[in-house]
Backbone as a printed PyTorch tensor [residue, N CA C, xyz], in Angstrom:
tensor([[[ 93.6730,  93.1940, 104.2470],
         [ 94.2480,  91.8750, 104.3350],
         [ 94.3300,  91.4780, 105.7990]],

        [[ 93.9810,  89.9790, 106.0690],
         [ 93.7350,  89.6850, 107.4830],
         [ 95.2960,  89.6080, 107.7650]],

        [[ 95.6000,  89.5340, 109.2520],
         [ 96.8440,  89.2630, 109.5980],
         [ 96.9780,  87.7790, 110.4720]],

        [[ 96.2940,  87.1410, 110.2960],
         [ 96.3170,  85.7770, 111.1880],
         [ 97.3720,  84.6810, 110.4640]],

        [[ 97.7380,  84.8640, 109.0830],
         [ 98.6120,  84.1190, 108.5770],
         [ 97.4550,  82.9630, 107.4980]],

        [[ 97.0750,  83.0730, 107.1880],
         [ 96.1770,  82.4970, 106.2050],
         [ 96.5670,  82.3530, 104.6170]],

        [[ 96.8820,  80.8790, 103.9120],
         [ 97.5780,  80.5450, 102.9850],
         [ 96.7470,  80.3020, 102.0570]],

        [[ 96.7940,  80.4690, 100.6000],
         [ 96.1490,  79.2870, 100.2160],
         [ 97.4330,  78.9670,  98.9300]],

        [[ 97.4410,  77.7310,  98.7920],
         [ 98.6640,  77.0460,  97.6980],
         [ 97.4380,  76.5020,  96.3420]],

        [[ 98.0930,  77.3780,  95.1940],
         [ 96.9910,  76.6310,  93.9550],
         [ 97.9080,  76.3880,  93.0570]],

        [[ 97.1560,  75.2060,  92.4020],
         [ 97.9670,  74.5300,  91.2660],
         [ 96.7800,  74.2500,  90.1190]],

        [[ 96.6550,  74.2590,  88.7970],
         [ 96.1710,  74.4500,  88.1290],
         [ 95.6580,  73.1380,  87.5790]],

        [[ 94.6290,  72.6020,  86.9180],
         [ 94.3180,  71.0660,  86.6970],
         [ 93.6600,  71.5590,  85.3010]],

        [[ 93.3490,  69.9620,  84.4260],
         [ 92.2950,  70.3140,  83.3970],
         [ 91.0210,  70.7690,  83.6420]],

        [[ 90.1960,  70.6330,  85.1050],
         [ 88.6730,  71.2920,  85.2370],
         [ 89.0090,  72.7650,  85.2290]],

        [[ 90.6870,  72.9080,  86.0520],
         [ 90.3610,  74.6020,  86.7920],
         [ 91.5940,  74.5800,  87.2700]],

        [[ 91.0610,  75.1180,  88.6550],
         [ 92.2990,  75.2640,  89.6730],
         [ 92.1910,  74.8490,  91.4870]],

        [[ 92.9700,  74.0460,  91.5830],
         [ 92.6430,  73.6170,  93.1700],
         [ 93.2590,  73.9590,  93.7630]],

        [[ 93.2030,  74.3770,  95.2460],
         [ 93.9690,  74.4510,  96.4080],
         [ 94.0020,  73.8460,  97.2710]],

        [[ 95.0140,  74.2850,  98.1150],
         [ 94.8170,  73.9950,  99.7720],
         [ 94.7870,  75.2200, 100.9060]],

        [[ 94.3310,  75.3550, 101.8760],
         [ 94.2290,  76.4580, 102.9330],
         [ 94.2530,  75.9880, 104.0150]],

        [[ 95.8410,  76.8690, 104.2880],
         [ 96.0850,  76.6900, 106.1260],
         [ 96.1590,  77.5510, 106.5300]],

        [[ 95.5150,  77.3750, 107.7400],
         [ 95.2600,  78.6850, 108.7330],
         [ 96.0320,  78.8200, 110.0070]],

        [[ 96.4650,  79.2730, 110.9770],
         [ 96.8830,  79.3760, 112.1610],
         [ 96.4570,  78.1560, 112.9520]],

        [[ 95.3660,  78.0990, 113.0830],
         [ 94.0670,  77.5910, 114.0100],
         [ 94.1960,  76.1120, 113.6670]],

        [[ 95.3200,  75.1860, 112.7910],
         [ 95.1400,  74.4980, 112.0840],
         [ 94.3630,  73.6560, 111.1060]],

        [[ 93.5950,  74.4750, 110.8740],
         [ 92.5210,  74.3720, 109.4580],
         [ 93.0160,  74.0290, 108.6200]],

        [[ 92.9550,  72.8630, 107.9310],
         [ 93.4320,  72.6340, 106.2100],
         [ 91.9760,  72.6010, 105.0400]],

        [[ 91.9260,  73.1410, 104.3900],
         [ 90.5200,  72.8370, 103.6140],
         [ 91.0630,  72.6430, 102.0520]],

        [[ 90.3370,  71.5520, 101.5590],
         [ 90.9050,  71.7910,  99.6290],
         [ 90.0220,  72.2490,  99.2450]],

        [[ 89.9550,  72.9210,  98.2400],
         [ 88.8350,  74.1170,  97.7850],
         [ 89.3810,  73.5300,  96.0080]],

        [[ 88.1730,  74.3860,  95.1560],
         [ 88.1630,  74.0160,  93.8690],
         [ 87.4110,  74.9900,  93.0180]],

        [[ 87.9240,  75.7790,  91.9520],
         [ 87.6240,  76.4200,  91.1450],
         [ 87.4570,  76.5160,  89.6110]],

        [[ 86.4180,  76.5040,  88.8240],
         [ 86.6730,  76.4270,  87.6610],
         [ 87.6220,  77.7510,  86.7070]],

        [[ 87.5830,  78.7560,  87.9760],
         [ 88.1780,  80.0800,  87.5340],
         [ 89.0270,  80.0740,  88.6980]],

        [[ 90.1700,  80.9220,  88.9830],
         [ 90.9500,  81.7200,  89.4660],
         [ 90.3900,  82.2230,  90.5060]],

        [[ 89.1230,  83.1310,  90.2700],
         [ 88.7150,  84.0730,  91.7450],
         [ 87.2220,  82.7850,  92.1980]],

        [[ 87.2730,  82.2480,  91.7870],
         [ 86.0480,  81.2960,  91.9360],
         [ 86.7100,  80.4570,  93.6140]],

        [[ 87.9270,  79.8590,  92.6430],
         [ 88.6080,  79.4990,  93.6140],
         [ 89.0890,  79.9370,  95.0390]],

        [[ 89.4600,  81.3560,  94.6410],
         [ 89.8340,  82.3810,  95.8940],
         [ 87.8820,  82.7270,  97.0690]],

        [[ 87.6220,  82.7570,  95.8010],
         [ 86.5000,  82.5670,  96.7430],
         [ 85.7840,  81.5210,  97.6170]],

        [[ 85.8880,  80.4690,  96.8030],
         [ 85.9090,  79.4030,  98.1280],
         [ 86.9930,  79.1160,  99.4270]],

        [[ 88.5770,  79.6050,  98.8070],
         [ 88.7560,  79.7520,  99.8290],
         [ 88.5140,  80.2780, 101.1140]],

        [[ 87.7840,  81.8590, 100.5150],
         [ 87.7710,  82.8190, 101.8400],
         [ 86.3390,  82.5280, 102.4000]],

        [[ 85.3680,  81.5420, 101.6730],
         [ 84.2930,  81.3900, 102.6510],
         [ 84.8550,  79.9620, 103.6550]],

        [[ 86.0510,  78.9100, 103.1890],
         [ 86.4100,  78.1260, 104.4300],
         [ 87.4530,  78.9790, 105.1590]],

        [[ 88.1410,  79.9580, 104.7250],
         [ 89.0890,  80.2070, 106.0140],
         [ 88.8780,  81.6240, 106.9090]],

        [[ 87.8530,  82.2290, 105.5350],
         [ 88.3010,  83.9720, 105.6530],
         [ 89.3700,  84.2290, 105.1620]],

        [[ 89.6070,  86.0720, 105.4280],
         [ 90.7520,  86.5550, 104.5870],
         [ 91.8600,  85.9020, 104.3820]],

        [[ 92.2770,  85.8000, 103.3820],
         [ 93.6280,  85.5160, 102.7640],
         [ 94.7760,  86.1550, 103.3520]],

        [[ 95.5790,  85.8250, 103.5220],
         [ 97.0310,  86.8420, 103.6280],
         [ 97.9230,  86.2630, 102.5210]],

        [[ 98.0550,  85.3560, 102.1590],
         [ 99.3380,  85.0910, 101.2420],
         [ 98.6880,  83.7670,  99.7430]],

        [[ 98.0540,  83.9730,  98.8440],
         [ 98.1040,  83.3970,  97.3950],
         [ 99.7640,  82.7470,  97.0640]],

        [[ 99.9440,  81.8130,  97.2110],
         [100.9170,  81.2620,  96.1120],
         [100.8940,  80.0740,  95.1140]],

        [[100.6320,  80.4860,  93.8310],
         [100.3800,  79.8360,  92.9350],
         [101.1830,  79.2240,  92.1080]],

        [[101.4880,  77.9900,  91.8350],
         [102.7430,  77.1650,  91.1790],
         [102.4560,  76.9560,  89.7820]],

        [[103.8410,  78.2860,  89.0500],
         [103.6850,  78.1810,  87.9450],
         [105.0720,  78.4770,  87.7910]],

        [[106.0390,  77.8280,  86.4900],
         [106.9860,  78.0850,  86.3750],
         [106.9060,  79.3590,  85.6700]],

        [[108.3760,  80.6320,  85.8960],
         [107.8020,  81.4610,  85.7510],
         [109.1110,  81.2830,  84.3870]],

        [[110.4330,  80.7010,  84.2390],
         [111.2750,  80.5300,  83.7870],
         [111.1170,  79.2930,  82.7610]],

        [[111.2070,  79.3440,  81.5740],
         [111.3410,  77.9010,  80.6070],
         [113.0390,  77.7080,  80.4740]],

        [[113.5360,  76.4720,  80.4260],
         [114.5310,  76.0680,  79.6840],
         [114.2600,  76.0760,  78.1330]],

        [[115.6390,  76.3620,  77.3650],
         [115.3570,  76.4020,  75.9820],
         [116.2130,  74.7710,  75.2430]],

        [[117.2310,  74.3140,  76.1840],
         [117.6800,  72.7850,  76.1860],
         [117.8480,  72.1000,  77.4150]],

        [[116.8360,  71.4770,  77.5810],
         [116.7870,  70.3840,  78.9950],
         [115.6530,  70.9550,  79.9820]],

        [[116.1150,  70.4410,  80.9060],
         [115.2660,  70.7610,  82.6700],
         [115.4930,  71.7140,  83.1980]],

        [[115.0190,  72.8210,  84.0130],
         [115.6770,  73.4760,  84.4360],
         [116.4340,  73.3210,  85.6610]],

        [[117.7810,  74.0290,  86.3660],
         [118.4510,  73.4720,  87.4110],
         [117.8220,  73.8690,  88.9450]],

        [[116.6320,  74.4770,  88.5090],
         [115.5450,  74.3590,  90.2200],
         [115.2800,  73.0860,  90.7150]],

        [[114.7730,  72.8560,  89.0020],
         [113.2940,  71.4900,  89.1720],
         [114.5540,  70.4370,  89.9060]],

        [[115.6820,  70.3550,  89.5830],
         [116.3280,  69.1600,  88.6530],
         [116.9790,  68.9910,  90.9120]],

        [[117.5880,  70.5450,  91.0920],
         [117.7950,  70.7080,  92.7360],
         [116.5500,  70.3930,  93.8070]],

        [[115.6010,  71.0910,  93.2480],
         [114.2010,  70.5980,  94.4220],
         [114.4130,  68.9840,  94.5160]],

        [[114.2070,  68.4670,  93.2710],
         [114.1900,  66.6550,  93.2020],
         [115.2690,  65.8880,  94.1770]],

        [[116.1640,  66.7910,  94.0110],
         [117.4600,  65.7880,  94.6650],
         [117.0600,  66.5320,  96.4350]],

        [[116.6660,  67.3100,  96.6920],
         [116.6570,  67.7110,  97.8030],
         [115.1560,  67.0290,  98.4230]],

        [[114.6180,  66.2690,  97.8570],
         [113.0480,  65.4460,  98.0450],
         [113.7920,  64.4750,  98.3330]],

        [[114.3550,  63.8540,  97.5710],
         [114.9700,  62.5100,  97.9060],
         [113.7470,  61.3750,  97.6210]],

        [[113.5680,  60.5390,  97.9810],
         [112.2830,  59.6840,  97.2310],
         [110.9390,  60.3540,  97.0400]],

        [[110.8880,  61.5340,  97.7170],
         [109.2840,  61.9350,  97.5440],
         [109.8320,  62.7640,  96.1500]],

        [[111.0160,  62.9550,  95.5330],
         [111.1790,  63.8070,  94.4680],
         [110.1130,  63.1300,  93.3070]],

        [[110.0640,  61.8450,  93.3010],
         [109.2650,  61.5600,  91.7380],
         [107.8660,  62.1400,  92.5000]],

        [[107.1040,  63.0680,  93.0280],
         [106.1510,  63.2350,  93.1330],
         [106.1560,  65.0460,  93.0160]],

        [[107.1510,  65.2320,  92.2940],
         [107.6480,  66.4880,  91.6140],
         [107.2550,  66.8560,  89.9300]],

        [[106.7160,  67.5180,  89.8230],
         [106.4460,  67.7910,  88.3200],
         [107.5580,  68.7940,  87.8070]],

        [[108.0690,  68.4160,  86.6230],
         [109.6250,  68.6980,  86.3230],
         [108.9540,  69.6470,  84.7360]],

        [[109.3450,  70.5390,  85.0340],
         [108.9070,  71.5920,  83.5550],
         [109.4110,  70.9240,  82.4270]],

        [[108.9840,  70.5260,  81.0340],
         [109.4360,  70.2020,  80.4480],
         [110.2470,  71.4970,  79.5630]],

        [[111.2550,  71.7030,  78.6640],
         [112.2810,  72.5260,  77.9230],
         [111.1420,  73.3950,  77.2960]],

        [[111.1510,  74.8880,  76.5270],
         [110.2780,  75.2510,  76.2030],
         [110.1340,  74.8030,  74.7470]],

        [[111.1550,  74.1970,  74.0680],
         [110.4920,  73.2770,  72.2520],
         [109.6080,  72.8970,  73.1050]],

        [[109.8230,  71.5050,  73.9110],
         [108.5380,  70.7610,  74.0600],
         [107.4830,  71.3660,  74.0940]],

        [[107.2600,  72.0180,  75.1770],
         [105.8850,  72.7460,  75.0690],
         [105.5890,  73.2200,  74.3780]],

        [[106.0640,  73.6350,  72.8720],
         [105.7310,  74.6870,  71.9750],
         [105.3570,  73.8240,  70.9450]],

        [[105.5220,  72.3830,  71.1000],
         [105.3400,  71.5500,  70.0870],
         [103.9480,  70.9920,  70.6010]],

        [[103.3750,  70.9200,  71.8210],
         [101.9560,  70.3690,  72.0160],
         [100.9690,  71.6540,  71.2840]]])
């Protein structure tokens, strides 16, 4: 694993999975994967080694309501909060 501090942030879409990658050097690159390591791999041909993957997935469901992360991140955004994706309760999801 490189040590220069090298990120990449992925979030998951209907094609796949996209990122972003920042580097020390201030490099930002968005990269795009139809798979998981597809993705990691484009990252490491724009930045090189990786040091830190963090991938946004809730890891916790609510079983009535929102959960009290989503519900704290929002209020701590303050107007950029509606540009927050808020987990829905786990019925809901179990009903799509």
């Amino acid at each position: 694993m490189g040590q220069d501090g090298r990120v990449l942030g992925v979030d998951g879409c209907r094609a796949g999975w996209v990122g972003v990658v920042l580097a020390p050097d201030g490099l930002v690159g968005g990269v795009f994967g139809a798979r998981i390591a597809e993705l990691v791999d484009a990252a490491v041909a724009v930045a090189g080694e990786l040091d830190v993957v963090g991938v946004d997935m809730p890891l916790h469901l609510s079983d009535d309501g929102h959960r009290g992360c989503d519900l704290a991140a929002k209020r701590h955004l303050g107007a950029k909060g509606a540009s927050l994706f808020v987990t829905p309760p786990a019925p809901a999801l179990a009903a799509v």
